[in-house]
Structure formats: structure tokens, C-alpha cells
C-alpha positions, 0 to 999 in steps of 0.5 A: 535476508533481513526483515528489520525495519521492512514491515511484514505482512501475509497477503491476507493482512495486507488485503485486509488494511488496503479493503483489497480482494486477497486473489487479486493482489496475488495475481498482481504480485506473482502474475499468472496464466490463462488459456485462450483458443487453447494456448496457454498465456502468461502475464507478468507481475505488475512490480517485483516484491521486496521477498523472494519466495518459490511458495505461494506462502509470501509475505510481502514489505512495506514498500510493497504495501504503498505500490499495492496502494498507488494501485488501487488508488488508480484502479478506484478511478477506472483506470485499467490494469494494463495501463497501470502495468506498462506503468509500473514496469517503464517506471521501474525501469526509468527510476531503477527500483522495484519500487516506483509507485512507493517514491516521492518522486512519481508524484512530485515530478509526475508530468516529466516521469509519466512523459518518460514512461509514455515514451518508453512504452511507446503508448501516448495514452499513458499521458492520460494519467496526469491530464485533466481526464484524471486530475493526477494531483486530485488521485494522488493527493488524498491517498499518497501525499497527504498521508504518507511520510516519504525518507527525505535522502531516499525519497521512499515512503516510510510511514502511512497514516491510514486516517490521516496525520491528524490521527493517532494510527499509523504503519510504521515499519520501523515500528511493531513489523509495521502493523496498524499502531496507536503512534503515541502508545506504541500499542496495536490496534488489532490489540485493543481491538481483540481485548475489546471483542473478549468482552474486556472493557474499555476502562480496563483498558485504559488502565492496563495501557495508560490509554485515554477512553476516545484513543481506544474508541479510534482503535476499536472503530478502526479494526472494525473497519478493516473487518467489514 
């Protein structure tokens, strides 16, 4: 299996650039079980990661990174995870990838899709996602179309811009396995980050990377909030 050009991240990084509960996203990837009345039941998971692995020891792809962040897109808007699972997996199904979430396609043609996905899961309030109790465009637009670049031919995302394209930071993963970079310099912003928590100043590291003092700022102010 290659990784190259896919993005590697554990479940821990990941949960720490989408601010996810790490337990959660593991639930959502591998599925799991659960007694009740004494029988033992089991939910599937919500789409089918790019990896394979028998462990609990995983990683998972960029691709799998924009699914989880259509996700909790949804989930920041109360809508429940059953319906995002019946979602997930007609969508899967109708688009003919493990990654539906992660094509322009859902959102670009989210009325015709979603009608398709009501119809195969036989659940009309699957319809509920893009009428006026959500505002589908208002959901998807500041989290998916606005920050994300999508492959014109294949029509998957391929780059994320976490602060918006108007800012330097991005996850490319064509690019340093896809972690947090200053797109410019090609340095990590976990990087700039550590050298700054070491008690490295910022003028040392503006000379040391041929960084400007408020792009190294940006980085610092970055990490800082994926560690809060």
C-alpha cells in the first residue's frame, strides 16, 4: 500500500487539527458494540477509511480527514449521527466511493444527491438537510467550499485551508504527509510551534527560515489553538 500524496495522520493528530473527541472519531471509523437487555449489538462504521488495518493502531488519509470534517460540520448543527450515518453510507453507495462527504459533488448538486439518498434509504427526512430547517449552503459553505480546494477531473478535495484561503496555512497532502504548513515556506507549523515552546525566539526564527515575524505569529497562534 502506498501512502504517497494521501496525507498520514494518527487518530490523535487528527482529532487535534478537526478539535474532535479522539473516542469518538474511533467509533465513527471502526464502529462498535453495545449491550442492551443483555444482547450484544453492533453499529457499523459511518464510511470506509482510505487504510486498511486489523489493529486499533490506525491512521487514516486526507480524504478520510474532510469526511470527518463534513461530519462534524453537520454535528455542529444538531443534526444526529444516524442521520448522518444513513447519509454517509447511500451516499457511498449512489457516488460509488468510500468517500462521499470528500467530493464536490454532494455539495455542488446537494438537492438532486440528498433527494437520491432520501429515496434509497426510504427516509424522507433525510430531506431535512438541505431545506430551510438547516440552510444546507449556510453549513457547508464556510467549512467546505470556502476553504477547501476540490481536484477538477476527480472532483475530491485536495487541499484545506483551516484559516481560510486568505491565510498562509494549509494541509496539503501532496505536501509534508499533509500536516499543518505555512504554504509559502513549506515549514510546519507544529515546527515553528516547538522551536518557540523551547524558548527559541522569534528572531531566530525568522533567520533560520527566511520567515517574516507576523507569518511565524500566525503559526504560533495556530498550534496554540489546536492545543487548547
Amino acid at each position: 500500500m502506498t501512502y504517497f500524496g494521501k496525507g498520514i495522520y494518527s487518530l490523535t493528530t487528527a482529532a487535534k487539527i478537526l478539535k474532535m473527541n479522539p473516542q469518538k472519531m474511533h467509533r465513527w471509523i471502526k464502529g462498535y458494540t453495545y449491550y442492551k437487555n443483555t444482547e450484544c449489538r453492533s453499529i457499523k462504521p459511518i464510511f470506509k477509511t482510505e487504510f486498511d488495518y486489523d489493529s486499533d493502531d490506525m491512521i487514516i488519509s486526507f480524504l478520510d480527514l474532510t469526511e470527518l470534517l463534513f461530519i462534524n460540520a453537520f454535528i455542529d448543527y444538531d443534526i444526529s449521527i444516524q442521520k448522518i450515518r444513513k447519509a454517509a453510507i447511500a451516499a457511498s453507495k449512489i457516488l460509488q466511493t468510500r468517500h462521499p462527504f470528500a467530493m464536490r459533488k454532494i455539495y455542488t448538486d446537494g438537492k438532486s444527491i440528498f433527494g437520491k439518498i432520501a429515496e434509497e434509504v426510504n427516509d424522507p427526512s433525510l430531506l431535512d438537510l438541505i431545506n430551510s430547517q438547516y440552510q444546507f449552503a449556510k453549513i457547508i459553505e464556510p467549512t467546505l467550499y470556502k476553504c477547501i480546494d476540490f481536484n477538477k477531473h476527480e472532483e475530491f478535495a485536495e487541499r484545506w485551508w483551516p484559516l481560510g484561503k486568505k491565510m498562509g496555512i494549509v494541509l496539503d497532502p501532496s505536501r509534508n504527509m499533509g500536516q499543518p504548513i505555512l504554504n509559502k515556506y513549506n515549514v510546519r507549523t507544529e515546527l515553528i510551534y516547538e522551536l518557540h515552546k523551547t524558548n527559541h525566539s522569534i528572531d531566530e526564527i525568522s533567520d533560520w527560515y527566511e520567515l517574516d515575524k507576523n507569518t511565524i505569529d500566525m503559526a504560533i497562534s495556530f498550534e496554540k489553538g489546536l492545543a487548547a
